[in-house]
N, C-alpha and C positions, 0 to 999 in steps of 0.2 A: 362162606362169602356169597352174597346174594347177586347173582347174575341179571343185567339188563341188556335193552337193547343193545347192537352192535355187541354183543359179546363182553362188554366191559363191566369191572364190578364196580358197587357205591365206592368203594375209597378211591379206585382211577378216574374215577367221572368228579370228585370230587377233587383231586390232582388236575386234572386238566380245567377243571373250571377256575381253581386257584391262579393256573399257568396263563388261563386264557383273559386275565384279568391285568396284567400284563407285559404289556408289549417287548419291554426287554426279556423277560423271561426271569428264571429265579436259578439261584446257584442249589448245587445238589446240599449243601448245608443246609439254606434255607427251606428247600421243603421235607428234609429230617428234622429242622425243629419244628414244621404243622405237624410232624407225626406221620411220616411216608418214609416207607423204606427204600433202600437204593434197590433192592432185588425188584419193587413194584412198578420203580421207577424205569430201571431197565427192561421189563415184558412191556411197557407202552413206546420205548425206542424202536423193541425191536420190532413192534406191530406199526409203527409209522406215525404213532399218533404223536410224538415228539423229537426235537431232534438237542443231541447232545455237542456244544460246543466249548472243548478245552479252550483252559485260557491261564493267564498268568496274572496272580493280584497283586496286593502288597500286604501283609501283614507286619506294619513298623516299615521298617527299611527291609523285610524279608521277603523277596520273593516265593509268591507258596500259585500249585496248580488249583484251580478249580473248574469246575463242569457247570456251564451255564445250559441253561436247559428254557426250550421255548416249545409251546404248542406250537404243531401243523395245522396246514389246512382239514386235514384227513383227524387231530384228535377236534378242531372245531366241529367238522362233521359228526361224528362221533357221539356228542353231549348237545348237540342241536334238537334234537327229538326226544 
């Protein structure tokens, strides 16, 4: 995996540009189905450049959890250069 600036590689910088497109941010389902893994997902929480917020949907009448997920300022910084 080929390393850029800020330490980030082409699929996080391409994750956060996706995120950064935006403003509500995308559920962890949808950016498994651009083809992002939850593990890739999780090393840009933990570095700051996203923040993950549980929530509760409805699937039918089903209440089901999911993780909405928004760039930071810090992942805008990030893919800005």
């Amino acid at each position: 995996m080929a390393m850029r600036k800020q330490g980030i590689s082409d699929e996080q910088r391409r994750a956060l540009r996706l995120l950064g497109r935006n403003p509500k941010g995308y559920t962890e389902a949808m950016l498994m189905a651009h083809g992002f893994t939850i593990a890739m997902v999780a090393v840009l929480a933990r570095d700051g450049f996203v923040t993950a917020t549980p929530q509760t949907g409805r699937a039918g009448k089903r209440p089901v959890k999911i993780v909405r997920l928004r760039i930071t300022d810090a992942g805008r910084h990030a893919i800005a250069g």
